[in-house]
N, C-alpha and C positions, 0 to 999 in steps of 0.2 A: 504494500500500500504506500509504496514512498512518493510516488504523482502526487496522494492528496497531502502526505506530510509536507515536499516541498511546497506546494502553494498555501500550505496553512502557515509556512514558517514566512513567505511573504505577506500573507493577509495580516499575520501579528504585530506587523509594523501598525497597523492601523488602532492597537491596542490587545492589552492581555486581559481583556474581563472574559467572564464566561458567555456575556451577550454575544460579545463582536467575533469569539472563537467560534458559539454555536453558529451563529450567522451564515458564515462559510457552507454549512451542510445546507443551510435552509434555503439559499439562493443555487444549492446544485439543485438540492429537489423540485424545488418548484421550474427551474426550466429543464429538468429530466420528464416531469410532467408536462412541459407544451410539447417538447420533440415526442414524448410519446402520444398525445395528441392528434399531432402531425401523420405519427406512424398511424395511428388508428384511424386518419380520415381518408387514407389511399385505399387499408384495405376494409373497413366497417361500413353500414350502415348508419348513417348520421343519427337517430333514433337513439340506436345501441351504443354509438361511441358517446353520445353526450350521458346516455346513466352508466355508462362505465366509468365515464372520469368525475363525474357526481362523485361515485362507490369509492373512486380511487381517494379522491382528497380528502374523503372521511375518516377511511381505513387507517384501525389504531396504529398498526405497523408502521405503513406510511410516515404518520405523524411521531410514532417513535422515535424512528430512526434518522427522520428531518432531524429532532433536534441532537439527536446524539452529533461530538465530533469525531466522526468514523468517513469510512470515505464510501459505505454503503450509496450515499446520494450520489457523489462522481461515479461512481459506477454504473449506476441507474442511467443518469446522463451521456455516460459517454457509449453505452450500447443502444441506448433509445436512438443517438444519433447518427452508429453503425448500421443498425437496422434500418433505420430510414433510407438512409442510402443506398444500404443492400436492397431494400422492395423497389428503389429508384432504379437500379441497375438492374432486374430480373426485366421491369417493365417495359424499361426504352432502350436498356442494352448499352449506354457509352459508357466509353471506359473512364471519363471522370469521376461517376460517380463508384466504382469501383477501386479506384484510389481512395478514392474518400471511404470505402467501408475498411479499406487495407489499415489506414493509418488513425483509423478513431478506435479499429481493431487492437490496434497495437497502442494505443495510448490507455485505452479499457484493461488492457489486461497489466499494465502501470502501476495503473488504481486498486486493481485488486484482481487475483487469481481465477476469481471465479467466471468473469468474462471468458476465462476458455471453455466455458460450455454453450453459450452465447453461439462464440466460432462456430463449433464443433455442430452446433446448428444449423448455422448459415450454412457452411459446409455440406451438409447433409441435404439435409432443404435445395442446396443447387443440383446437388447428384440428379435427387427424383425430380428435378423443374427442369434439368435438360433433357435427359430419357423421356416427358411428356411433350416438352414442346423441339423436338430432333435439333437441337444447337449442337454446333461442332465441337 
């Protein structure tokens, strides 16, 4: 998790209280929540994506873990952002956005370990999306 340790040892210039420290998580979470937003409006039903992130912002975990300073929220953030990119890159196929799932990938897994399951998704998920739609 040293991605979020470094950017918490920069945001501490800004003060060492327990407000401005939580702060950091609370400003990952809440734009981990629009990029996943974003992600659920390419692939949901507008209906179901707005009570989902209803569900979302209520959900005690969520709010947990917003405040804790862990880097659980950079994490959330920074694969809501990979994924967005990845469903960008199945859909229209340039390879920008393919970079951009490469290096939010690798930045994710910075933050924390568990982004390699994330991958190991994406990864997967492309196997069975090429064998359906014949990509070279």
């Amino acid at each position: 998790m040293w991605l979020y340790y470094v950017l918490l040892y920069f945001w501490s210039f800004l003060g060492h209280g327990e407000f401005t420290i939580r702060l950091l998580s609370v400003l990952f979470g809440s734009r981990g929540d629009t990029c996943d937003f974003l992600l659920g409006r390419r692939l949901l039903v507008l209906k179901w994506l707005v009570l989902r992130c209803f569900y979302f912002r209520f959900m005690f975990f969520f709010i947990q873990n917003t405040h804790n300073a862990r880097a659980y929220t950079l994490l959330l953030l920074l694969t809501s952002v990979a994924s967005y990119f990845f469903v960008r890159y199945v859909f229209e196929g340039s390879s920008k956005f393919w970079f951009a799932v490469v290096f939010f990938d690798i930045l994710s897994v910075y933050a924390h370990f568990y982004a390699l399951f994330v991958i190991l998704v994406q990864f997967i998920s492309l196997f069975f999306i090429r064998k359906k739609l014949d990509w070279p």
